[in-house]
Each structure stands twice: as C-alpha cells, then as structure tokens.
VEXNUTOR-514626 format. One line per 2 residues: number of its first residue (from 0); for each residue x, y, z of N, C-alpha, C, O. Coordinates in Angstrom, 3 decimals. Layout:
NUM> X,Y,Z,X,Y,Z,X,Y,Z,X,Y,Z; ...
//
This chain:
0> 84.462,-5.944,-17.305,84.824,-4.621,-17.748,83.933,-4.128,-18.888,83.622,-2.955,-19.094; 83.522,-5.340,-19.691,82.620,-4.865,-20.757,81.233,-4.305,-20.425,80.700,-3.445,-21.126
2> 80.674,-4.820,-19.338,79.656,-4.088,-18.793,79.482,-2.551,-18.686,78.371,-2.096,-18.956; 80.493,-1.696,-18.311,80.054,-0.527,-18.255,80.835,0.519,-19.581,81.243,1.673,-19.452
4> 80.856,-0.424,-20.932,80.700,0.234,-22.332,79.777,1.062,-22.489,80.027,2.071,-23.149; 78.469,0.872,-21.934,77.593,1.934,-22.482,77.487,2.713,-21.238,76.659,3.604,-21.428
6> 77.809,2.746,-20.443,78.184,4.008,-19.678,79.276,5.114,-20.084,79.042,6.322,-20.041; 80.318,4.635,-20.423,81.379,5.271,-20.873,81.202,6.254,-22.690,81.659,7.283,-23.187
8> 80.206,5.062,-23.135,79.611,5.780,-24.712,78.349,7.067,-24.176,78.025,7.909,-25.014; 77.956,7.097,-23.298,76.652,7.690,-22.609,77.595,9.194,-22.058,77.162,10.323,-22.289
10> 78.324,9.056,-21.649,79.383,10.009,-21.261,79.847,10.955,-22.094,79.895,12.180,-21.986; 80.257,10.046,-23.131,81.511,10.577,-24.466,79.795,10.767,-25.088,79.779,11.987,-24.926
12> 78.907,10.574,-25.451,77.874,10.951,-26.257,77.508,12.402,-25.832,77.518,13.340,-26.629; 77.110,12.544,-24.207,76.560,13.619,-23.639,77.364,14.814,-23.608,76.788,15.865,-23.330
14> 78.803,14.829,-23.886,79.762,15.605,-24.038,79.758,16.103,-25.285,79.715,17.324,-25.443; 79.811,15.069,-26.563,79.789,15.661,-27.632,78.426,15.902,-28.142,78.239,16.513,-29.194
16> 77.500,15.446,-27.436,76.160,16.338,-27.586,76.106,17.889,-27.560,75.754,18.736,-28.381; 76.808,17.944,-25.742,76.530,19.802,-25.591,77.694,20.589,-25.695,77.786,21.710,-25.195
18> 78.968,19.785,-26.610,79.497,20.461,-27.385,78.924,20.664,-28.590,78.914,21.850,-28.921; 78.422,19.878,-29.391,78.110,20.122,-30.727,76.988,21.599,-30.388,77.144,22.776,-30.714
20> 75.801,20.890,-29.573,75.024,22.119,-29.649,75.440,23.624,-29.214,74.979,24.622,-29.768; 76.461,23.659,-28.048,77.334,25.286,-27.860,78.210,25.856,-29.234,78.470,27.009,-29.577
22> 78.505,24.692,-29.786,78.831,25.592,-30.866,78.124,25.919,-31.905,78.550,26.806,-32.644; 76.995,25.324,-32.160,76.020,25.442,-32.486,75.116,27.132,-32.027,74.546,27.833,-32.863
24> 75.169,27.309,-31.196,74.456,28.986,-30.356,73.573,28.478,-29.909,72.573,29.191,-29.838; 73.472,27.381,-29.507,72.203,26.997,-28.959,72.251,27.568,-27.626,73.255,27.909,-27.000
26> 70.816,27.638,-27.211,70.325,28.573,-25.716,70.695,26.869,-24.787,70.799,25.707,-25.178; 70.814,27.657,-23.212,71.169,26.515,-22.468,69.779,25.440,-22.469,69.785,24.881,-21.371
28> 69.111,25.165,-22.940,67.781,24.089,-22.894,67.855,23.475,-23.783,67.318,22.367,-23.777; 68.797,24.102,-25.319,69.001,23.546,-26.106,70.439,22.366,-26.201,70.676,21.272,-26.713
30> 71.094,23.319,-25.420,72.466,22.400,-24.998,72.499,21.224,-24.005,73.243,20.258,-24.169; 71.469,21.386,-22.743,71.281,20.070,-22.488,70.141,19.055,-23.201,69.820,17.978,-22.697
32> 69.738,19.435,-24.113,68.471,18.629,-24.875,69.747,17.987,-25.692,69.646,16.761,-25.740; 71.220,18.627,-26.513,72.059,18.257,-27.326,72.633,17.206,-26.214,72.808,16.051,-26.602
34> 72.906,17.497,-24.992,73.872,16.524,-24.088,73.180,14.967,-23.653,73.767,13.928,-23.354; 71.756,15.247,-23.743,70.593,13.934,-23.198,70.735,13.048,-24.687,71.237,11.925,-24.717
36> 70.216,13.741,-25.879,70.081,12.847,-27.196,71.820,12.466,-27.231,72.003,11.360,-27.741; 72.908,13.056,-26.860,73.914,12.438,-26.944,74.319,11.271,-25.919,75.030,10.313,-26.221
38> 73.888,11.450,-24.962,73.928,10.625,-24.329,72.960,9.396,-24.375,73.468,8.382,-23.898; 72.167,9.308,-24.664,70.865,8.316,-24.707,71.717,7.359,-25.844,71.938,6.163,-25.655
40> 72.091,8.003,-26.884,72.798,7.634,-28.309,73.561,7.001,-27.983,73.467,5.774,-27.992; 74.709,7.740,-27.535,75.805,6.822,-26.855,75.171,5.680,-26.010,75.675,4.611,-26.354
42> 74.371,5.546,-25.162,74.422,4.554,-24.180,73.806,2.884,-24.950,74.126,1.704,-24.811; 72.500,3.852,-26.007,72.033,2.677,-26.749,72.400,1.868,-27.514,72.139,0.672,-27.643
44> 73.526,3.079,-28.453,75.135,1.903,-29.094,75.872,1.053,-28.352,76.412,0.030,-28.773; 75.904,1.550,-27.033,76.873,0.626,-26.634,76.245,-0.914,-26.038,76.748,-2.036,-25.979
46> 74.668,-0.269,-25.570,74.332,-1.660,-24.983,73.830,-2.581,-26.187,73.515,-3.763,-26.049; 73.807,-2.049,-27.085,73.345,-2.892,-28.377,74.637,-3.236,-29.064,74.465,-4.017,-29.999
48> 76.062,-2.820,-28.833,77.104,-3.390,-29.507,77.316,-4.476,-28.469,77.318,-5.629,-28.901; 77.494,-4.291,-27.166,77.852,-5.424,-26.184,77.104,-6.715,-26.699,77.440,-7.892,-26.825
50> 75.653,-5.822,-27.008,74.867,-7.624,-27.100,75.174,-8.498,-28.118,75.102,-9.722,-28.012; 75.670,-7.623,-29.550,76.037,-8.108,-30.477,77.897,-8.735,-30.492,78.179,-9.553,-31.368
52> 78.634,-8.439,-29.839,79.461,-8.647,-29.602,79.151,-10.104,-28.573,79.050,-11.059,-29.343; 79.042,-10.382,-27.682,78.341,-11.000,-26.272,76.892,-11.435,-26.346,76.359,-10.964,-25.341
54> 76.380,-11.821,-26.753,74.639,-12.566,-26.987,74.434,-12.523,-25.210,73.459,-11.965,-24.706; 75.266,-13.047,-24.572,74.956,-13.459,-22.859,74.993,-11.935,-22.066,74.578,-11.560,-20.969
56> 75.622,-11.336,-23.060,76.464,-10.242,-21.821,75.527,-9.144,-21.375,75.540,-8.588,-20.276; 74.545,-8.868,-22.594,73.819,-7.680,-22.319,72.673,-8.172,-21.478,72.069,-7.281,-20.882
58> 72.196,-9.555,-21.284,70.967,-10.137,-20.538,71.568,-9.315,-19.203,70.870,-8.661,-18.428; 73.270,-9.526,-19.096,74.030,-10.041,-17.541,73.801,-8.009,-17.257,73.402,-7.476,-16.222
60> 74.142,-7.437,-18.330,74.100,-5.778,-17.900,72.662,-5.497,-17.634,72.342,-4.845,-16.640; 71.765,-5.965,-18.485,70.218,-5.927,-17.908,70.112,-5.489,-16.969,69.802,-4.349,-16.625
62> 70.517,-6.896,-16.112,69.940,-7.659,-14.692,70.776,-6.698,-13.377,70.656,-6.791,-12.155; 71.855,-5.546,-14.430,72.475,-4.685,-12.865,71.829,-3.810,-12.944,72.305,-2.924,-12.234
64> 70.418,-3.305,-13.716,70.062,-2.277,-13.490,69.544,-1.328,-12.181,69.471,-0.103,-12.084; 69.133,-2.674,-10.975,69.679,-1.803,-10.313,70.186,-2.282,-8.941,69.862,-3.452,-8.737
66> 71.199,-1.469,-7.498,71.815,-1.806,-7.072,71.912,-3.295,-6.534,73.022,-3.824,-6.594; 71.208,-3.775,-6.188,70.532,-5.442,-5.818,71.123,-6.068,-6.944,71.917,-6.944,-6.603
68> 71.002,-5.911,-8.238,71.660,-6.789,-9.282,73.070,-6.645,-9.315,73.878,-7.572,-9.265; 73.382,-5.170,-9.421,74.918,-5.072,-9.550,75.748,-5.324,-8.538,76.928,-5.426,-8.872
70> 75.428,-5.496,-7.064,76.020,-6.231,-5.635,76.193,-7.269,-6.166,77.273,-7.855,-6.088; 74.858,-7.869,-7.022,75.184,-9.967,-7.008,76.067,-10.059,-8.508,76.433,-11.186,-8.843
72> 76.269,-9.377,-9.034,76.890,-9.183,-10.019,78.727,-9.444,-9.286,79.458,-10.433,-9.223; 78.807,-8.691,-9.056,80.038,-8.139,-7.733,80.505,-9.277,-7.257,81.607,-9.754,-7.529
74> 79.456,-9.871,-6.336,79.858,-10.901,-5.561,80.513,-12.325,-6.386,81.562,-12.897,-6.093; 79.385,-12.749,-7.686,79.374,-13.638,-8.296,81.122,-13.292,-9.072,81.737,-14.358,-9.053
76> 82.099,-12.013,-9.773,82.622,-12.194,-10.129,83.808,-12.450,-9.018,84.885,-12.699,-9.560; 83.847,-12.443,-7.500,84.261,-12.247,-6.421,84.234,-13.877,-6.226,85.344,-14.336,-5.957
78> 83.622,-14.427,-6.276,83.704,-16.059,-5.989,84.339,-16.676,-7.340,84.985,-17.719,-7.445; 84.119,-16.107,-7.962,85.171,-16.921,-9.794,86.158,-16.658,-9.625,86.950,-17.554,-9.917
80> 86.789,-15.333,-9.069,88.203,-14.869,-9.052,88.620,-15.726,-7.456,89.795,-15.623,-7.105; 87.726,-16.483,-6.605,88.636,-16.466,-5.643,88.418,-18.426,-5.988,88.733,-19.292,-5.172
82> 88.053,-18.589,-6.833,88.069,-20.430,-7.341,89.166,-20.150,-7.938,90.292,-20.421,-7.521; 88.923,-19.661,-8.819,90.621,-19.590,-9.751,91.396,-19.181,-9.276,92.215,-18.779,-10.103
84> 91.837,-18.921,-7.801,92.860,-18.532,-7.196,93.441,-20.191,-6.560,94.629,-20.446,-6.366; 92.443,-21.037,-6.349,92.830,-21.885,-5.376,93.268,-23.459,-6.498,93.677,-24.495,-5.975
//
C-alpha cells in the first residue's frame, strides 16, 4: 500500500498547485505550470519519504516503473499472500 504514497502526494500536490495558482489570477498556462510543480513536489516528497521511512521500499517502487515491473510486483505479493494462507 505504501507504494503508491507518491502517487497520491502527486495528486494532492497538482490540485493544490492549480488551486493556489487560480487564485492567484493566473492565465490557464500558468495554472497548469502551478498544477505540474505541484505535482512533481508532491510526488518527490513522497518517494523520498517512503525511502526514508523503508531503505528497501523505494528500490521495490523504482523497479514498477513500468508495467512489466508492476505485474511482477503483483504477482510476487500474490504468491506471499497465498503461502501465508496455507
């Protein structure tokens, strides 16, 4: 579940990005330039709190960057949950 922290900070960043900048009067180029630096912000706190929190965890979010990792990601927590079932 901790894996997709900096997705969720990337979200809540990009929101209060192109809120801050609409209330701000910013023109629409300016409001998504406010929603990207909020989001980038958000995403980089979060993958840099995971790592600091987790030393292992952020290698493991790395490695889903993209779909090929996050399937074996998937699978691998799919075989732990079905050992500890038996």
């Amino acid at each position: 579940m901790w894996h997709l922290l900096p997705y969720a900070l990337a979200a809540y960043g990009g929101y209060q990005g192109y809120k801050g900048a609409k209330q701000s009067g910013a023109s629409g180029l300016g409001r998504l330039f406010g929603a990207g630096m909020g989001a980038y912000g958000g995403y980089t706190l979060g993958a840099h709190g995971l790592n600091t929190m987790n030393p292992g965890a952020y290698r493991d979010f790395a490695g889903m960057s993209n779909l090929r990792g996050f399937h074996k990601y998937l699978v691998c927590q799919q075989q732990e949950q079905e050992q500890e079932q038996e």
